[in-house]
C-alpha positions as CSV (number, residue, x, y, z in Angstrom):
1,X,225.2,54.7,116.2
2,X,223.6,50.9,114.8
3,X,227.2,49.9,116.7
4,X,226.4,50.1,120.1
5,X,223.3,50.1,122.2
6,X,221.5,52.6,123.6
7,X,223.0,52.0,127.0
8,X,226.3,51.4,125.6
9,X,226.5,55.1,124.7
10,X,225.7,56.5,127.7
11,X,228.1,54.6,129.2
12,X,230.5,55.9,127.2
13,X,229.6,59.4,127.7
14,X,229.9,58.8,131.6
15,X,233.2,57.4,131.0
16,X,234.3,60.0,129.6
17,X,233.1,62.6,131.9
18,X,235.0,60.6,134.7
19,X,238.0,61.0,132.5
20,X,237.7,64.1,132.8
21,X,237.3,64.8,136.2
22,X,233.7,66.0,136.0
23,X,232.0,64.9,139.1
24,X,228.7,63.1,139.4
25,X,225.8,65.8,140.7
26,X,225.5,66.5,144.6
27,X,222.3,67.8,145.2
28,X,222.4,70.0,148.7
29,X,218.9,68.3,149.5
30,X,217.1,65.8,148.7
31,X,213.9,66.7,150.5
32,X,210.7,67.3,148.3
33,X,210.3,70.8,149.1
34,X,214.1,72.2,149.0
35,X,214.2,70.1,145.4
36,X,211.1,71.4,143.9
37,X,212.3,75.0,144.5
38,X,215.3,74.4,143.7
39,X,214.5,73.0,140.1
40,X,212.0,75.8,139.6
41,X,214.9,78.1,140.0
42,X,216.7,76.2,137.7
43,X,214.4,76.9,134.1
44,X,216.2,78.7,131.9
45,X,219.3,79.3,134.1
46,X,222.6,78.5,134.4
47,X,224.0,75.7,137.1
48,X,225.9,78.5,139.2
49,X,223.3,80.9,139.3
50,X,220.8,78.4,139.9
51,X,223.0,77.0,143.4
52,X,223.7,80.5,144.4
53,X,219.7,81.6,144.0
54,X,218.2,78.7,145.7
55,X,220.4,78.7,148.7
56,X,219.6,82.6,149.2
57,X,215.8,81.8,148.8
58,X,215.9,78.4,151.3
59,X,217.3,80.2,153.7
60,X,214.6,82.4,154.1
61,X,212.1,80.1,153.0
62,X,213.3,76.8,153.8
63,X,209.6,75.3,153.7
64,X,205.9,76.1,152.7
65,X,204.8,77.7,155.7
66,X,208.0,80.2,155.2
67,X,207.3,80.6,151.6
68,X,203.4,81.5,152.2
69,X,204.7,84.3,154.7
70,X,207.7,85.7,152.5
71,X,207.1,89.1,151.4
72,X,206.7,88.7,147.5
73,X,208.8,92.0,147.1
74,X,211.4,90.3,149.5
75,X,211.2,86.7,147.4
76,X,211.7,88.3,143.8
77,X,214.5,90.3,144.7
78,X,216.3,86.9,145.7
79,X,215.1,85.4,142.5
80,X,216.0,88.2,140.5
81,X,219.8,87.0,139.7
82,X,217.9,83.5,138.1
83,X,215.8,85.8,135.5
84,X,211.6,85.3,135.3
85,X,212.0,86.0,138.6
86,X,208.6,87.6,139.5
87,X,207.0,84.7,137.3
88,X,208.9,81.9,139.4
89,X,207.8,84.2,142.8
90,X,204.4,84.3,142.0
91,X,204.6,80.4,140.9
92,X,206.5,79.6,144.4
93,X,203.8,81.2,146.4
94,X,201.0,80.0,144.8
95,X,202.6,76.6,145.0
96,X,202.7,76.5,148.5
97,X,199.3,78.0,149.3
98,X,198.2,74.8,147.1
99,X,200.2,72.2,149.2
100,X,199.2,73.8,152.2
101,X,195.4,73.5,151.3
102,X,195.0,70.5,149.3
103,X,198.5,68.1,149.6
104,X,198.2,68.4,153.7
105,X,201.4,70.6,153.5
106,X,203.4,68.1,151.3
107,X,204.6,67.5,148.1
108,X,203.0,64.6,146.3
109,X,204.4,61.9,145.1
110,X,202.5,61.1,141.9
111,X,203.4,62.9,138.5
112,X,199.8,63.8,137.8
113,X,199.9,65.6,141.2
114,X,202.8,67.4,140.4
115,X,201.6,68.3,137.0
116,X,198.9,70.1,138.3
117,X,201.2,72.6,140.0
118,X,201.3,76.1,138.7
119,X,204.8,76.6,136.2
120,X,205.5,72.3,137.1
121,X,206.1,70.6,133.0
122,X,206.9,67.1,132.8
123,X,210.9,68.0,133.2
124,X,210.5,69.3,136.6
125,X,207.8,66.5,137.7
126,X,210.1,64.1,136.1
127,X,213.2,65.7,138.4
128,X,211.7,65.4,141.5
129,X,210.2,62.1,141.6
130,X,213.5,60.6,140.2
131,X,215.5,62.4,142.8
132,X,212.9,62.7,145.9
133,X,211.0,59.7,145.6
134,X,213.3,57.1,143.9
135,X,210.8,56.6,140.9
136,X,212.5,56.1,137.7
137,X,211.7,58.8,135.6
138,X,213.5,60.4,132.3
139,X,214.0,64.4,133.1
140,X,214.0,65.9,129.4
141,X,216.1,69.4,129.1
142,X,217.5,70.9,126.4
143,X,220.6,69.0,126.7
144,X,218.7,65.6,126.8
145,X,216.3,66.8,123.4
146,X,219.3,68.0,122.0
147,X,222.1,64.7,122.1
148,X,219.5,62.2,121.6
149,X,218.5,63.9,119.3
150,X,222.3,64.4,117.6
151,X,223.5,60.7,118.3
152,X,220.4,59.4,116.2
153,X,218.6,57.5,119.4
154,X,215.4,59.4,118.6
155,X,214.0,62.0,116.3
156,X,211.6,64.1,118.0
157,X,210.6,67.4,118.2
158,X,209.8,67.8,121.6
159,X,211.4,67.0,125.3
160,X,208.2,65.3,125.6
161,X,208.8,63.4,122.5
162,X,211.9,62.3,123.1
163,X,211.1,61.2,127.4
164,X,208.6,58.7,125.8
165,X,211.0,57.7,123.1
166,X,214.1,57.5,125.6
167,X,211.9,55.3,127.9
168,X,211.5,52.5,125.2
169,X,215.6,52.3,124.1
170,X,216.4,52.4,128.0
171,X,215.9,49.8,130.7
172,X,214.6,51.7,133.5
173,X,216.6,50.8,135.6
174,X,218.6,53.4,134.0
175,X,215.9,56.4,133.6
176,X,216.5,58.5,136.4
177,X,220.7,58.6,135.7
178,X,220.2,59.9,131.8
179,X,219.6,63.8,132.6
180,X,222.4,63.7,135.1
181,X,225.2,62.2,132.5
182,X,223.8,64.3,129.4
183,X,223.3,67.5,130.9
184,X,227.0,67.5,132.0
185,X,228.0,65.8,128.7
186,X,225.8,68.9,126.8
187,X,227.6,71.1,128.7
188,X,231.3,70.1,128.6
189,X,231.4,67.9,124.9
190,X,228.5,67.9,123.2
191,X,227.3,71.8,123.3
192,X,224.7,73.9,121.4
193,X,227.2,75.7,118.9
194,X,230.5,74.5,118.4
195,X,230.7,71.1,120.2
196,X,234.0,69.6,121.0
197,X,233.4,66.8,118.5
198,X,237.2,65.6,118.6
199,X,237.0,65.0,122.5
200,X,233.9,62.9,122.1
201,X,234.4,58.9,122.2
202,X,230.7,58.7,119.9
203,X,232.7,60.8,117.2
204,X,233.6,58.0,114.7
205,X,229.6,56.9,114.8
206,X,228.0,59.9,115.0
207,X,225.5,60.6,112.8
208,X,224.6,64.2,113.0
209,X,227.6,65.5,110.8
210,X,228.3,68.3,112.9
211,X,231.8,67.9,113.5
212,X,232.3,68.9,109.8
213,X,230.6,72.4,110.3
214,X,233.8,73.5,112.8
């Protein structure tokens, strides 16, 4: 990819998803609380489960004082569709007993604050202060790791890896807008097995080679 610039090909790849008719994300909420949940929910699950699951669980526990007094039985089953679901329960609860008693029933702001969070990595941190608190952050999933990875921007072996990485090719002005354009990129073009490699518009300068496995 020595052709175009970093934000040249994310450009591209937003261009393309407009093409298609792939909208940009709509978040239902963009309050701390909702969001945090809501990304929680999200680990290692698909998009539709994750909307369905969060709106089942912020409806009966729509802040931390209603999280702290959901039965735990009551909070699993509505997690259970999402999968880990009594290890994101027992995370949720103990996450709000902690903002309760030592946040002054908030969420922070910082990413240190965040970290310290029980079941909160750098992807979810990264999440919510780009989309709660307009800090320009670079949210590494597997999609992320994976097509930076592909494309030849960076070669790392970790999401944490490649955030540092990312933020050095990127102006940051640009940060918080990369997971939203390469998770639906991953998802649609550029997948796990079998990517569409003849609907991409990076084909020609991609230097991964996997086009010629398919």
């Amino acid at each position: 990819m020595s052709e175009s610039t970093p934000s040249a090909i994310l450009s591209s790849m937003k261009n393309t998803l407009k093409s298609l008719g792939i909208p940009a994300p709509m978040e239902e909420s963009r309050e701390a609380f909702p969001v945090l949940i809501s990304t929680i929910i999200s680990l290692r699950t698909r998009d539709a489960v994750t909307r369905m699951v969060s709106r089942q669980v912020l409806t009966r526990a729509p802040d931390i004082d209603a999280m702290i007094s959901i039965d735990i039985k009551e909070l699993e089953q509505l997690l259970r569709p999402a999968g880990f679901y009594r290890q994101k329960a027992g995370q949720m609860k103990r996450i709000a007993k902690i903002l309760k008693n030592n946040f002054e029933g908030r969420v922070p702001g910082s990413m240190d604050s965040l970290l310290t969070l029980p079941g909160v990595g750098r992807k979810t941190a990264n999440f919510v202060m780009g989309m709660v608190f307009g800090v320009p952050s670079i949210c590494v999933d597997v999609h992320v790791h994976r097509i930076s990875n592909r494309l030849g921007l960076v070669n790392t072996r970790s999401p944490e890896e490649t955030e540092f990485a990312l933020q050095k090719l990127f102006p940051i002005e640009e940060w918080t807008g990369i997971n939203h354009i390469m998770v639906r990129f991953g998802q649609r073009i550029c997948r796990p097995a079998k990517p569409l490699c003849n609907e991409c518009p990076l084909r020609e300068g991609c230097p991964s080679g996997i086009k010629e496995k398919y």
